[in-house]
Backbone bond lengths (Angstrom), bond angles and torsions (degrees), N, CA, C in turn:
res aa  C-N    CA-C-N  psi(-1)  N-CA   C-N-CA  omega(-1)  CA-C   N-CA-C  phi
1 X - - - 1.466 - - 1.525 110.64 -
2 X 1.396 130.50 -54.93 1.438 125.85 172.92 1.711 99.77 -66.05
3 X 0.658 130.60 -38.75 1.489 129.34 -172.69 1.591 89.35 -29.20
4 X 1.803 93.43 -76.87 1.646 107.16 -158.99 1.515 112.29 -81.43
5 X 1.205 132.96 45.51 1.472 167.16 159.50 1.010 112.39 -102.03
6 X 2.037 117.94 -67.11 1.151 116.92 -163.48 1.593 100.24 -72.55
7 X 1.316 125.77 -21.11 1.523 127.80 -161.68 1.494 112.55 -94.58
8 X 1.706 118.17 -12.08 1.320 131.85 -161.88 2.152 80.06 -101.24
9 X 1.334 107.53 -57.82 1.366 105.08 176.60 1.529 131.31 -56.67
10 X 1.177 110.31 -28.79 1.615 117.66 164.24 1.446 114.34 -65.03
11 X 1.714 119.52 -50.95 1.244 116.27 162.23 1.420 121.48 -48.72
12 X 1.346 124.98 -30.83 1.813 116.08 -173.24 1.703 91.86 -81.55
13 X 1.185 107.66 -63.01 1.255 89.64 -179.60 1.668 133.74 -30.45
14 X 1.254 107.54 -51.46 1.799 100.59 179.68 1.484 106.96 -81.25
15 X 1.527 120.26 -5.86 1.420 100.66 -176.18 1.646 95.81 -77.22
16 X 1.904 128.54 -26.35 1.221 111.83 -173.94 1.285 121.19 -71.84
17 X 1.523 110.80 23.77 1.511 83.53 -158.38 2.268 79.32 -111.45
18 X 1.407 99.40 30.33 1.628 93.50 -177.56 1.621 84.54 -108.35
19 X 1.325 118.90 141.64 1.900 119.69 177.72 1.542 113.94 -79.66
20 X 1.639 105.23 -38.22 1.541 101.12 145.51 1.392 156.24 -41.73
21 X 1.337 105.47 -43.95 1.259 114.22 156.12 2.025 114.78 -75.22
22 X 0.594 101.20 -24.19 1.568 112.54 -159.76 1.817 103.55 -82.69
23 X 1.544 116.56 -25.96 1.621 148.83 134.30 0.940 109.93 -37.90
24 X 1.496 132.84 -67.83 1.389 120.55 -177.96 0.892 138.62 -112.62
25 X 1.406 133.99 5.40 1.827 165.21 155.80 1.689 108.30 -121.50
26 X 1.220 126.98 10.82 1.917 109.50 151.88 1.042 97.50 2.29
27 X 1.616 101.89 -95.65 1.513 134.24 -132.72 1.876 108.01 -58.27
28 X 1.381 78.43 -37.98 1.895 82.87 -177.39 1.603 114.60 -75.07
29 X 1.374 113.98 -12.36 1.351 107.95 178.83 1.405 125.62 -93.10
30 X 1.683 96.77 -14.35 1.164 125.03 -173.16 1.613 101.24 -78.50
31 X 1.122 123.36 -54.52 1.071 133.73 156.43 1.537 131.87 -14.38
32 X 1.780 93.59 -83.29 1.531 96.44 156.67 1.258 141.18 -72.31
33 X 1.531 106.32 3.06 1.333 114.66 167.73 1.845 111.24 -76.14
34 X 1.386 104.24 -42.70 1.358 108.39 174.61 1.655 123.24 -68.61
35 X 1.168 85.03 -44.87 2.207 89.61 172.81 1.102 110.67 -41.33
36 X 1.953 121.07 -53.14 1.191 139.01 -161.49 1.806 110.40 -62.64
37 X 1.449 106.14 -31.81 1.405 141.53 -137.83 1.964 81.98 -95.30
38 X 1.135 105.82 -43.94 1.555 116.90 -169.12 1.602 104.59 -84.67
39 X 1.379 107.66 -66.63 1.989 105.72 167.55 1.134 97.18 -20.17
40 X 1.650 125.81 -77.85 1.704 122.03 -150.81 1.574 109.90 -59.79
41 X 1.540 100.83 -30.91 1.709 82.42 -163.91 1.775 99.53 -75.24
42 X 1.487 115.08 -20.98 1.767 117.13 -171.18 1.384 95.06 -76.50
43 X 1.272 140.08 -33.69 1.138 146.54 -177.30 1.754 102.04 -61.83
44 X 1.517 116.72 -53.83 1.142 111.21 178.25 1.436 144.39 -77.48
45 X 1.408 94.41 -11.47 1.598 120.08 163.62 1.389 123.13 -89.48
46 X 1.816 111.70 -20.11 1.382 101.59 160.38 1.613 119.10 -65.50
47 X 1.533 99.30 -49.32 1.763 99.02 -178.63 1.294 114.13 -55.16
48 X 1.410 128.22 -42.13 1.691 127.09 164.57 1.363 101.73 -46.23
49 X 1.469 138.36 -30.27 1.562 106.88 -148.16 1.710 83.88 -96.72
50 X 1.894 120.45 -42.69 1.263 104.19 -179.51 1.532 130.20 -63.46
51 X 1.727 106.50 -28.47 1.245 96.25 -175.93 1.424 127.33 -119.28
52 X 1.526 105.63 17.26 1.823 126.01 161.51 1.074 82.34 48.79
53 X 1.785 107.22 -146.60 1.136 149.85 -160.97 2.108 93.14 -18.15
54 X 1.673 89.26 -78.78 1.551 105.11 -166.54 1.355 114.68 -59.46
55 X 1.608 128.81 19.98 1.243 137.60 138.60 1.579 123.80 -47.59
56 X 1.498 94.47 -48.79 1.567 96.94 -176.68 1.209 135.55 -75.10
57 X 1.542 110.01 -4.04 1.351 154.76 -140.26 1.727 98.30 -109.96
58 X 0.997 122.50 -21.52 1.384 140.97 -171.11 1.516 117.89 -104.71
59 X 1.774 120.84 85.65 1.545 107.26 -168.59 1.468 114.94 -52.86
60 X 1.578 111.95 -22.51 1.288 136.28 -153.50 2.322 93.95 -64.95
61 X 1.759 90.29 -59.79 1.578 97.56 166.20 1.223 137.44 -22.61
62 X 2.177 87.09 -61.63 1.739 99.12 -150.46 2.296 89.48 -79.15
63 X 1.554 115.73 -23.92 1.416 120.00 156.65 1.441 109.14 -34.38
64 X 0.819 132.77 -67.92 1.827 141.79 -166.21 1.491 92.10 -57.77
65 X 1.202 110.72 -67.79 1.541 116.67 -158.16 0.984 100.12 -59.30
66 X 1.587 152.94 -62.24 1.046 152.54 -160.72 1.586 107.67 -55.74
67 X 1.547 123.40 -52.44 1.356 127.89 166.91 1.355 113.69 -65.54
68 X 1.403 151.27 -16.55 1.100 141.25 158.35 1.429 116.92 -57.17
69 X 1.787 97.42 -55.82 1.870 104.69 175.84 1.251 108.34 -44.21
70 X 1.330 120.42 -54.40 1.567 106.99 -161.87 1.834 113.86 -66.47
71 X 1.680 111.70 -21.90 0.826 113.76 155.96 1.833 138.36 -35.02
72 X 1.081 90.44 -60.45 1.642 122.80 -173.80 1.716 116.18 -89.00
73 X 1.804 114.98 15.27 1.018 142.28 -175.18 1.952 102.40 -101.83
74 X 1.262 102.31 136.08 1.806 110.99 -170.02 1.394 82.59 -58.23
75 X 1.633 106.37 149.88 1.326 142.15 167.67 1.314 121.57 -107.29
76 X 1.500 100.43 17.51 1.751 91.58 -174.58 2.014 99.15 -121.78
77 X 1.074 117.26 172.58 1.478 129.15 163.34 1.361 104.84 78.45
78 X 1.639 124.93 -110.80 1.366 141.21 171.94 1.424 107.20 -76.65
79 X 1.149 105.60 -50.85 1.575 107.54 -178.61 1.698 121.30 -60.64
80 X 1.540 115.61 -1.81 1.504 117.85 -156.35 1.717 94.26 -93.47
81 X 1.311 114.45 33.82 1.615 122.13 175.37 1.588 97.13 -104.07
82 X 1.725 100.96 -48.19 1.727 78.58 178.38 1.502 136.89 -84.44
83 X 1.397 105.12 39.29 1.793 107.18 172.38 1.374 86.18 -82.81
84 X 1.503 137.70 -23.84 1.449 107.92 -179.70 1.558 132.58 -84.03
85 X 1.373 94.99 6.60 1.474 114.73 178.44 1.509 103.63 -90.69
86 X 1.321 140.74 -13.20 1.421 152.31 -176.59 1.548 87.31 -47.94
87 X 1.366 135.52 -75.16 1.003 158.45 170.41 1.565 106.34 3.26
88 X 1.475 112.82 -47.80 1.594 124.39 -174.03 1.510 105.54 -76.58
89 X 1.543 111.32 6.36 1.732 94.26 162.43 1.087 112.54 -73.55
90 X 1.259 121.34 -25.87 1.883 131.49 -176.91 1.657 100.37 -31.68
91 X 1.621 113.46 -49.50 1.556 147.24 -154.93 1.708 92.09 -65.02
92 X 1.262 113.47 -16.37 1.516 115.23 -178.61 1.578 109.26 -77.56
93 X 1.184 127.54 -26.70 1.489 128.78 161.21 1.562 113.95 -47.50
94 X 1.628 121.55 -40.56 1.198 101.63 168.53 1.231 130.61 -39.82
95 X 1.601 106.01 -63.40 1.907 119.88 -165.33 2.263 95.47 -62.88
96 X 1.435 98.71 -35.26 1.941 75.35 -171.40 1.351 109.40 -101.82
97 X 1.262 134.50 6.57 1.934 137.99 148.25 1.668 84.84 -62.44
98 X 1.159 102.43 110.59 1.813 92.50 137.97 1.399 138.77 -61.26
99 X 1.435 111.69 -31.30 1.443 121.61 168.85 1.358 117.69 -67.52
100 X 1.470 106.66 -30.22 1.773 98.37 -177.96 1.781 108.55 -82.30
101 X 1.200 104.90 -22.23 1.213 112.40 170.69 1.363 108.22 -76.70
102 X 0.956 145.54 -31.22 1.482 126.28 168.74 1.098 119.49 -63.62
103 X 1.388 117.44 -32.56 1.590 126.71 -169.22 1.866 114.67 -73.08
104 X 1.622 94.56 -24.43 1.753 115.45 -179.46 1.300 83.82 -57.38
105 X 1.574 102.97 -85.11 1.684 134.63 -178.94 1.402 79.70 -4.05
106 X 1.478 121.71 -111.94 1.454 131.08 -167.12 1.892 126.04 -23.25
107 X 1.302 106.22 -25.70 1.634 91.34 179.19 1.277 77.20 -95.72
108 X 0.947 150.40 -95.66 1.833 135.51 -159.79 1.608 112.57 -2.54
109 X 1.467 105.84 -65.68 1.324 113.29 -172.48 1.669 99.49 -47.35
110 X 1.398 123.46 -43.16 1.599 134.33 -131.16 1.952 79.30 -96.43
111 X 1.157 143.73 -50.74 1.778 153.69 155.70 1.526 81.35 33.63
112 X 1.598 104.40 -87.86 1.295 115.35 -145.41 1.222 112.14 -55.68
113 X 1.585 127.46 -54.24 1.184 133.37 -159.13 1.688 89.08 -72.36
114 X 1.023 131.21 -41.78 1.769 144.65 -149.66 2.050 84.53 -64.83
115 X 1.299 89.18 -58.29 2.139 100.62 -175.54 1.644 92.52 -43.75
116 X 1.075 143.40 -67.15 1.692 139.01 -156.21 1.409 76.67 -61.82
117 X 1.260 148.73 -95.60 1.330 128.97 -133.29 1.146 117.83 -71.94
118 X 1.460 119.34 -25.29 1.692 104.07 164.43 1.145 108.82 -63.59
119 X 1.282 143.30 -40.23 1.942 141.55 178.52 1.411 86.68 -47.13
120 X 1.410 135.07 -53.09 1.476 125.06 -159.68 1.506 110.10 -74.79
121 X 1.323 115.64 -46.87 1.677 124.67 171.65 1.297 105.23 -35.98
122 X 1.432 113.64 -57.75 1.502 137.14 -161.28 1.657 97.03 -59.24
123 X 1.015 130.43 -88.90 1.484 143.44 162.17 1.536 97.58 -3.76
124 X 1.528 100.89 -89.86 1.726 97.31 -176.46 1.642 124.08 -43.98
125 X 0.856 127.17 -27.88 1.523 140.87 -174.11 1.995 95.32 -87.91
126 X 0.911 129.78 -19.34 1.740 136.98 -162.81 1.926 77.00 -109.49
127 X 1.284 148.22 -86.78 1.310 136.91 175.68 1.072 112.40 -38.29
128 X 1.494 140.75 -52.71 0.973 126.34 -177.88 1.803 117.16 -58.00
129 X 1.038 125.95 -44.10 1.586 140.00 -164.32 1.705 86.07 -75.78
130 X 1.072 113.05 -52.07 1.851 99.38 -176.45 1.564 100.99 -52.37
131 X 1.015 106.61 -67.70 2.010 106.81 -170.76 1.344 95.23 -33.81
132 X 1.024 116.94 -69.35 1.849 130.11 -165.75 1.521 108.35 -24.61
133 X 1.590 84.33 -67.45 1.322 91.16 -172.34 1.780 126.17 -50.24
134 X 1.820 94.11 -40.56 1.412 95.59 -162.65 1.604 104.98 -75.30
135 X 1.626 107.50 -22.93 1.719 117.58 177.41 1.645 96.70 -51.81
136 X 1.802 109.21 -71.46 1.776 101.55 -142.27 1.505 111.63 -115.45
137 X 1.796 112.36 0.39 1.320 105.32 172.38 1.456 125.88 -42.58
138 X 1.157 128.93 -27.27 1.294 128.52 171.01 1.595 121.19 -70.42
139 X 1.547 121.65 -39.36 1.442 106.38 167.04 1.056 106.33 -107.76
140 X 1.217 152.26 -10.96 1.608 135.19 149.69 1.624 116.48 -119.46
141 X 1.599 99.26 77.33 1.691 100.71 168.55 1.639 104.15 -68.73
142 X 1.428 156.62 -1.97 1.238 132.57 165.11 1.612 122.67 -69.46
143 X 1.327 83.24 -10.77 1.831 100.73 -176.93 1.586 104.11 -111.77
144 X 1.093 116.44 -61.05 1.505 107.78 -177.93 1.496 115.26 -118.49
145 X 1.207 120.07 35.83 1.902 128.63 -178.67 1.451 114.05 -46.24
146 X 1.372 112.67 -48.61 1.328 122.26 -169.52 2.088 103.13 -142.90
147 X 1.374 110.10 -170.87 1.490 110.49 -169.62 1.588 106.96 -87.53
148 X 1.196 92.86 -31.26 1.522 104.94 162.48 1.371 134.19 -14.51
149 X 2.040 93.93 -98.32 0.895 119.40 139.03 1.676 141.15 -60.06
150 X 1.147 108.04 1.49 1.249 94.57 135.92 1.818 152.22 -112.73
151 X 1.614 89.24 -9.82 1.740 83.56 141.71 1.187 138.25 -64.56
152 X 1.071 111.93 8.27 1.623 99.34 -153.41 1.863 71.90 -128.71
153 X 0.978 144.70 -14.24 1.445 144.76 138.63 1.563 113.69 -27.82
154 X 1.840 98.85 -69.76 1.239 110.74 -154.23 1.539 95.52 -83.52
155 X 1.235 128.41 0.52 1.764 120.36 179.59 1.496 94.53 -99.77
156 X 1.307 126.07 -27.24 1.684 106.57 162.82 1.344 117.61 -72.17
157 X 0.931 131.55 -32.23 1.794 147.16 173.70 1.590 91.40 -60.57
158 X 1.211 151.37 -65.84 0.959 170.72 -116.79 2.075 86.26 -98.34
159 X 1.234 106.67 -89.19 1.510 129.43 172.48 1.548 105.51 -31.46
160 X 1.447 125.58 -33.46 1.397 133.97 176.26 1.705 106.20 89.41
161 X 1.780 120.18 -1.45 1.202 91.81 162.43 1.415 127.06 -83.09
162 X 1.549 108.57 149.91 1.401 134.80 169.39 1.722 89.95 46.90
163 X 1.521 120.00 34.77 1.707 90.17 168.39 1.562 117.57 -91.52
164 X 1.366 104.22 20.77 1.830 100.66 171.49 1.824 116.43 -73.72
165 X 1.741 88.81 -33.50 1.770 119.01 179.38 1.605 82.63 -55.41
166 X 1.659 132.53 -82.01 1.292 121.10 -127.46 1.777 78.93 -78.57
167 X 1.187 158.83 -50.95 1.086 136.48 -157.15 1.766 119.24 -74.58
168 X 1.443 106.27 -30.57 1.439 100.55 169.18 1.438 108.02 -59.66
169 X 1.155 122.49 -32.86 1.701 123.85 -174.27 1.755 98.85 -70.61
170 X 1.030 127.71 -59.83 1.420 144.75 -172.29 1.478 74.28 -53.72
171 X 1.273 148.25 -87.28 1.652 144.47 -141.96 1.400 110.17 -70.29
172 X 1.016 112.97 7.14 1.665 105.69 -158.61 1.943 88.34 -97.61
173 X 0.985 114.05 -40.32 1.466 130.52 158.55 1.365 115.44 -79.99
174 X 0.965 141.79 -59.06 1.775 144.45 -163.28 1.710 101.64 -118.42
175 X 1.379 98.44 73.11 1.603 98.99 169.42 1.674 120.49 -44.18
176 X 0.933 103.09 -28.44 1.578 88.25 -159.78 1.943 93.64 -102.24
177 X 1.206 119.72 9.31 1.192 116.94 174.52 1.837 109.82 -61.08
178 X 1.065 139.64 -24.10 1.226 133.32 -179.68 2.061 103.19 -60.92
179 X 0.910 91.69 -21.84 2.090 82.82 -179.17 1.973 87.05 -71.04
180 X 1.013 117.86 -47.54 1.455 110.65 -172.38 1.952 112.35 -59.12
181 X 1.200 107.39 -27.65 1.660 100.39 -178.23 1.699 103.80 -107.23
182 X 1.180 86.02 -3.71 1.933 83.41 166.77 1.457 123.31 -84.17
183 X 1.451 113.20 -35.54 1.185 143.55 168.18 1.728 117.99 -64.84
184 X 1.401 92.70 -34.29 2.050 93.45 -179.11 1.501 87.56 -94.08
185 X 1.627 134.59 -45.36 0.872 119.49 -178.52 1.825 125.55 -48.52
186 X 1.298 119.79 -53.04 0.952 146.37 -178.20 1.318 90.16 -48.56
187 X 1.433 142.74 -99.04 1.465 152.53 -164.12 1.657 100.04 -46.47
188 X 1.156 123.59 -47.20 1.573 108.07 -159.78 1.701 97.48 -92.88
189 X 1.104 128.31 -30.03 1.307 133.46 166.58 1.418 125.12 -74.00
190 X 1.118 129.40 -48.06 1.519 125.99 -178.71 1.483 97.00 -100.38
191 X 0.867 149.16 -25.72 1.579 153.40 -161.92 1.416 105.18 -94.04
192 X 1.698 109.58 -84.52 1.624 111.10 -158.15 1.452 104.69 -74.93
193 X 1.484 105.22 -47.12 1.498 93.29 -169.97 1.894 116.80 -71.29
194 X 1.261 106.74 -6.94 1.357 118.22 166.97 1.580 119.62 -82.18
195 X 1.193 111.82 -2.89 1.285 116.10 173.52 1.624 102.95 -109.24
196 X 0.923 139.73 7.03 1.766 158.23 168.96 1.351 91.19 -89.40
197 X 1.125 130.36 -81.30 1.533 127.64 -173.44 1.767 114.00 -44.46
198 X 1.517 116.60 -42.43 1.222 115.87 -175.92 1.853 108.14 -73.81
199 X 1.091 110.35 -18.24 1.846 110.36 -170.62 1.429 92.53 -90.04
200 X 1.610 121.97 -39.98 1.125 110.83 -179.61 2.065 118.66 -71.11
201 X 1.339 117.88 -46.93 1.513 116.15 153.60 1.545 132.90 -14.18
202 X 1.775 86.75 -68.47 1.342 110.46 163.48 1.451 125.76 -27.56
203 X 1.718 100.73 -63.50 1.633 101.26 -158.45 1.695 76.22 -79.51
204 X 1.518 170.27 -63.93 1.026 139.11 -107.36 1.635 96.74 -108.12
205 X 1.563 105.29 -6.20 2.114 101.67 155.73 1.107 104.17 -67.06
206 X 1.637 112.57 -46.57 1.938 107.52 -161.63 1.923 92.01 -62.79
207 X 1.397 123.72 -57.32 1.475 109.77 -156.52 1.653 95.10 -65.08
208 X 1.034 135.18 -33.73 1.549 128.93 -156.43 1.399 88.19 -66.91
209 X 1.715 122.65 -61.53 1.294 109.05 170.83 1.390 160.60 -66.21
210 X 1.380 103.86 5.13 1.683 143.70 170.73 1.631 95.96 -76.51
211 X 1.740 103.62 -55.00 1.366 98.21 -167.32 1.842 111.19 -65.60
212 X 1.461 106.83 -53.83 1.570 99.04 165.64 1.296 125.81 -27.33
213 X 1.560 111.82 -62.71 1.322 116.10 172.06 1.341 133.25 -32.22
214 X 1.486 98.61 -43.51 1.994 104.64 -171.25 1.551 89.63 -79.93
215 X 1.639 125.69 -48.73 1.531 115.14 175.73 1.342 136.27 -42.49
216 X 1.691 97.55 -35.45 1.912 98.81 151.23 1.038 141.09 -58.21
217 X 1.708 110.67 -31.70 1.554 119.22 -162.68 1.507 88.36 -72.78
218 X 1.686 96.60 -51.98 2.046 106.57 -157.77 1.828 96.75 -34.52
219 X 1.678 90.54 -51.10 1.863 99.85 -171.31 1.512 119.14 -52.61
220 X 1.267 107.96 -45.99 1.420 121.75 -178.40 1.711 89.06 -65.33
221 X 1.257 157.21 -69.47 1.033 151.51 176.28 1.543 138.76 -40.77
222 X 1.287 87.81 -27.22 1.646 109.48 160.04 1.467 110.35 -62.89
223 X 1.137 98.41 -54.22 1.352 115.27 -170.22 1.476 114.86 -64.17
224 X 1.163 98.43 -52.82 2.281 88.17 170.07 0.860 104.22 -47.85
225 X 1.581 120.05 -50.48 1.799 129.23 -142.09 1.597 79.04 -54.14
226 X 1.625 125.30 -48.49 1.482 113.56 -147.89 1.361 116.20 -88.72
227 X 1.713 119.81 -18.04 1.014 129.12 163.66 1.668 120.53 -70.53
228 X 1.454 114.06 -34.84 1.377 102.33 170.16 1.646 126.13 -76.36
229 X 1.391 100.98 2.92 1.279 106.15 -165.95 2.000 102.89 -95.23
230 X 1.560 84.29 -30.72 1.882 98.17 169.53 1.480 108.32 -74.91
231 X 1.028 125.29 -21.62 1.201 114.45 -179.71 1.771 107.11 -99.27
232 X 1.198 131.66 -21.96 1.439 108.00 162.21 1.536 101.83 -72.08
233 X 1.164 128.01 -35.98 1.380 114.18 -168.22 1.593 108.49 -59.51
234 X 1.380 114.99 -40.84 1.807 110.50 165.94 0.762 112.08 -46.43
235 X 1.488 132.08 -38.22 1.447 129.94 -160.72 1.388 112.93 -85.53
236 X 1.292 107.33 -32.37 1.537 101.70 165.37 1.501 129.69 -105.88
237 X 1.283 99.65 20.09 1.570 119.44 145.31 1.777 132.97 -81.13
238 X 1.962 89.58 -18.47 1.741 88.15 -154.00 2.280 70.95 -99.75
239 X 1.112 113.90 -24.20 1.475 111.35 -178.55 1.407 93.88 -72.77
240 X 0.893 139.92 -62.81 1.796 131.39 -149.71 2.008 99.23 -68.59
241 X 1.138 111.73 -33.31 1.335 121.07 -178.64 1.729 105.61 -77.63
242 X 1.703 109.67 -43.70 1.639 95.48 165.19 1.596 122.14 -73.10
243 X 1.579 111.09 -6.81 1.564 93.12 173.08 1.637 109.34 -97.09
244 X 1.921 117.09 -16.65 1.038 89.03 173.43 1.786 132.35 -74.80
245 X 1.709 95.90 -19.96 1.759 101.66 162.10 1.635 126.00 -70.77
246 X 1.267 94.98 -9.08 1.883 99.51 159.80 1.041 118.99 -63.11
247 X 1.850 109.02 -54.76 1.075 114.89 -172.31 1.784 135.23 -98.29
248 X 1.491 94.07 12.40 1.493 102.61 161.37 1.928 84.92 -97.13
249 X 1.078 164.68 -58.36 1.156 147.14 -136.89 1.431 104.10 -65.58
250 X 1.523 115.75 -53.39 1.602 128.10 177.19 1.130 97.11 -51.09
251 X 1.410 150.28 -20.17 1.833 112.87 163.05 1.364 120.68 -125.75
């Protein structure tokens, strides 16, 4: 039910942002913008009322709440910038997909390891832009003039747009410059940024398998719960049967 709320409300939202439509259905979008606007907040005051305290307890929660508030924040004067933030209720599909929520879960988890390789990206891309510079600032300062500009060279080279353009230009003068963008290419493309994808993989095996894990215990816990419950019931089967042979013996 919120699913197809949050997904009926993401659609009104981008249809207002056409002036045509917004001419001849305003009122109706306005509308379902507000209905939608009301579900979340009843939605969010039911889970406060069942689960108090251990509401707050939930990053997944204090996520919702924070995008509702800004919701439910005046739209007029200074503040009339954040009707374009309305938009981030869409962002509420994360917390109720379970799958998209695992996948959050996982780049969070993945932060730390993800930080060492940007320090390493960073580094290689900071050597690389010095060479650059000191190689071709002289026949192409729009590309490599200063260190500046030439990181910001080597992060489009890097990204793969149009860096055939800046190296045919770089070669057209410095033939043998292609070993230099084959070489940054090679390391920052097949290497670093391939090691971003593997930390990120990583953490969403470790959570997928965390999550199995707790699904065993719950199971394994089910499972006493139901076995200890068979075994008092024997027990007060094998008692009700020793008092009724008590009490045929007593007469």
């Amino acid at each position: 039910m919120i699913t197809v709320v949050i997904l009926i409300n993401a659609a009104t939202l981008g249809l207002e942002t056409s002036p045509a439509l917004m001419r001849a259905h305003g009122g109706l979008l306005t509308i379902v913008d507000h209905v939608a606007l009301y579900v979340f907040v009843a939605e969010l005051l039911a889970k406060l009322y069942v689960y108090r305290l251990e509401f707050l307890r939930d990053p997944w929660n204090i996520f919702d709440s924070v995008i509702i508030g800004t919701s439910l924040l005046p739209h007029s004067g200074e503040l009339s910038v954040l009707r374009a933030l309305r938009i981030m209720r869409a962002l509420r599909l994360i917390s109720v997909v379970p799958s998209l929520r695992r996948v959050v879960s996982a780049l969070l988890a993945a932060v730390p390891g993800m930080a060492s390789i940007a320090v390493l990206l960073s580094l290689v891309l900071y050597v690389a832009a010095v060479i650059s510079t000191k190689l071709f600032a002289a026949t192409t300062p729009h590309y490599f003039g200063d260190l500046g500009t030439s990181l910001f060279t080597l992060f489009q080279v890097m990204t793969g747009e149009a860096w055939s353009d800046v190296a045919r230009e770089v070669m057209a003068v410095h033939p043998a410059a292609w070993i230099f963008f084959v070489v940054f290419i090679l390391i920052c493309t097949f290497v670093v940024l391939n090691l971003f994808i593997a930390v990120v993989v990583r953490a969403m095996e470790d959570d997928h398998a965390r999550e199995a894990g707790q699904a065993r215990e719950a199971e394994q816990h089910t499972l006493e719960g139901v076995m200890a419950e068979l075994r008092a019931l024997r027990a007060e089967l094998r008692d009700s049967r020793q008092e009724q042979e008590g009490a045929a013996l007593s007469r």
